[in-house]
C-alpha positions as CSV (number, residue, x, y, z in Angstrom):
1,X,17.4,20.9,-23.6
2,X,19.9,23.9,-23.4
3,X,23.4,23.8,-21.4
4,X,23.1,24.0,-18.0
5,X,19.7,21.8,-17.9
6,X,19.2,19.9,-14.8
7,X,17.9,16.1,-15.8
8,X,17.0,13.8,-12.9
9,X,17.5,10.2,-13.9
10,X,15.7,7.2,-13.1
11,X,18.5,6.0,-10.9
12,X,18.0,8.7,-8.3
13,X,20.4,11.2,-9.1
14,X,21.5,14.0,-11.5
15,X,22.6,13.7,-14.7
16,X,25.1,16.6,-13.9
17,X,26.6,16.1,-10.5
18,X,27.9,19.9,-10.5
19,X,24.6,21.1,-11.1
20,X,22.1,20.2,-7.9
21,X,18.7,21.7,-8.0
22,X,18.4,25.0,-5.7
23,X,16.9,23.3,-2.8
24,X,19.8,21.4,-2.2
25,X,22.4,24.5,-2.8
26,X,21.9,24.7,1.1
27,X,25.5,22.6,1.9
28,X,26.5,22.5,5.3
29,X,22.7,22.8,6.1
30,X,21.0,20.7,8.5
31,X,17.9,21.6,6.5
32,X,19.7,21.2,3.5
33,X,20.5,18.0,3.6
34,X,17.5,16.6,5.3
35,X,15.8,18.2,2.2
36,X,18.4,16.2,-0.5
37,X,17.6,12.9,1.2
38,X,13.8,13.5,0.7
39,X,13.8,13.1,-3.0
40,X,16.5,9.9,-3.2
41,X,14.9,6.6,-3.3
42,X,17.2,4.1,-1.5
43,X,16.8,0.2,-0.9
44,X,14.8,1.0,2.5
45,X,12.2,2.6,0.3
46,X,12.1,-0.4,-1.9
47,X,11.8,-2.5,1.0
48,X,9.2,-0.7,3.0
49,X,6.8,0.0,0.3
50,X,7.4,-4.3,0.2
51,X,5.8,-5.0,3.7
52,X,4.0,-2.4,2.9
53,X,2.3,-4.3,0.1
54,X,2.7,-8.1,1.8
55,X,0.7,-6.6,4.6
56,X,-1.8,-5.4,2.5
57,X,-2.2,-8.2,0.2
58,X,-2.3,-10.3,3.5
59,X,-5.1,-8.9,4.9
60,X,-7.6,-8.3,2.0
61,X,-6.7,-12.7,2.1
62,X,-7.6,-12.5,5.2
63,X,-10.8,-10.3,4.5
64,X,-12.0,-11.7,2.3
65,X,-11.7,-15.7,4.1
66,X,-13.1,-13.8,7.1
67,X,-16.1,-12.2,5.4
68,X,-17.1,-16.0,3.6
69,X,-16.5,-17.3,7.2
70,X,-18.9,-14.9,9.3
71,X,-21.6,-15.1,6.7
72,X,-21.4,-18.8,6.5
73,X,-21.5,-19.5,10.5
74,X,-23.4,-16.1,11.4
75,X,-26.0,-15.0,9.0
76,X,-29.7,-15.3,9.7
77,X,-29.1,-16.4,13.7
78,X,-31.5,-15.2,16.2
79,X,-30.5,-12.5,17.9
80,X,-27.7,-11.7,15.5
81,X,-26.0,-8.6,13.7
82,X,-24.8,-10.4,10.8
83,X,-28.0,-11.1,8.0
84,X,-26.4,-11.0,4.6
85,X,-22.4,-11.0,2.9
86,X,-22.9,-7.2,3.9
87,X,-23.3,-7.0,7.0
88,X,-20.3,-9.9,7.4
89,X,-18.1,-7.7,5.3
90,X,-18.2,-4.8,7.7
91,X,-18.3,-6.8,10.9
92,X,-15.1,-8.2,9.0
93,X,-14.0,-4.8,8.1
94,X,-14.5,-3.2,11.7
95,X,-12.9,-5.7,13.8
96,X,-9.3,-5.6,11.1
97,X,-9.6,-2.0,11.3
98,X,-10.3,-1.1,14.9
99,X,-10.3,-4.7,16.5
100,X,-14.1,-3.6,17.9
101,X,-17.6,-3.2,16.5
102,X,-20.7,-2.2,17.7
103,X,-22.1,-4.9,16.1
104,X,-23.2,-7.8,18.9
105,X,-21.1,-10.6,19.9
106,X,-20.9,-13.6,17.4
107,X,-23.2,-16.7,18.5
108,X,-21.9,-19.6,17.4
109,X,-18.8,-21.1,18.5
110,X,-16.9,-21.4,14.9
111,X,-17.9,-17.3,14.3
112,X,-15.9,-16.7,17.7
113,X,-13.0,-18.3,16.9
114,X,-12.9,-16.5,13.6
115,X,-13.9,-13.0,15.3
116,X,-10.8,-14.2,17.5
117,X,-8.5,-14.5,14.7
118,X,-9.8,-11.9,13.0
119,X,-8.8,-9.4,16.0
120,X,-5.4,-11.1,16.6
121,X,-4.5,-10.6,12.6
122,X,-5.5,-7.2,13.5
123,X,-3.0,-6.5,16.1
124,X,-0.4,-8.7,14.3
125,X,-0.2,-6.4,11.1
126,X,-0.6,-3.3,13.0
127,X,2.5,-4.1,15.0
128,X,4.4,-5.6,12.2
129,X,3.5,-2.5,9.7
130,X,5.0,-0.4,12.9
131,X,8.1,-2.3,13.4
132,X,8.6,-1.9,9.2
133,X,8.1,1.8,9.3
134,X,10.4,2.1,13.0
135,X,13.1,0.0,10.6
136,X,12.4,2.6,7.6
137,X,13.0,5.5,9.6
138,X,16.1,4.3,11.8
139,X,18.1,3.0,8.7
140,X,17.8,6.2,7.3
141,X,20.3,7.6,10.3
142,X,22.7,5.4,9.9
């Protein structure tokens, strides 16, 4: 690399602390430091992209139990939606995803109280991924 090179290292900042990049030359900027703080990678990032990845991890768990669960209790019932792994995998899917389905009510008692569970993991995560991103963004002002 000649003189005057610009090497970002792997701790988040500039080898050269004279030399910034163009696109954060914009000092006294609103713009121009809302730009700089895009490209640092603080602890908030680090601990984000954590619940990001419990919550995840979480719920595949949870898919995965649920899935066994509705196929076990609900497939091949009269008047049922649910007649293979399949079919319990997306009812699974659909109610973690939207909490709804167009698929029919389950039957028996045990697939209730998982379709229960099922939709109140659901709102649990969604509201718990929400509070960890309303965190992310509000440390970031401080």
């Amino acid at each position: 690399m000649g003189a005057g090179a610009l090497v970002y290292s792997t701790d988040g900042s500039w080898d050269d602390p004279s030399a910034q990049p163009p696109w954060i030359q914009l000092e006294g900027m609103v713009i121009g430091n809302e730009l700089s703080r895009l490209f640092r990678v603080e602890e908030r990032h680090r601990r984000l992209f954590a619940r990001l990845v419990v919550a995840l991890g979480l719920s595949l768990v949870v898919f995965v139990i649920g899935t066994v669960a509705m196929w076990a209790l609900e497939s091949g019932r009269k008047g049922g939606d649910i007649h293979g792994v399949g079919d319990s995998a997306f009812f699974t899917a659909v109610q973690l995803l939207t909490v709804s389905s167009s698929f029919s009510n389950p039957l028996t008692a045990g697939g209730k109280i998982v379709d229960v569970f099922l939709e109140l993991w659901a709102i649990l995560v969604v509201t718990a991924v929400t509070g960890s991103f309303a965190t992310f963004f509000t440390s970031g002002d401080s």
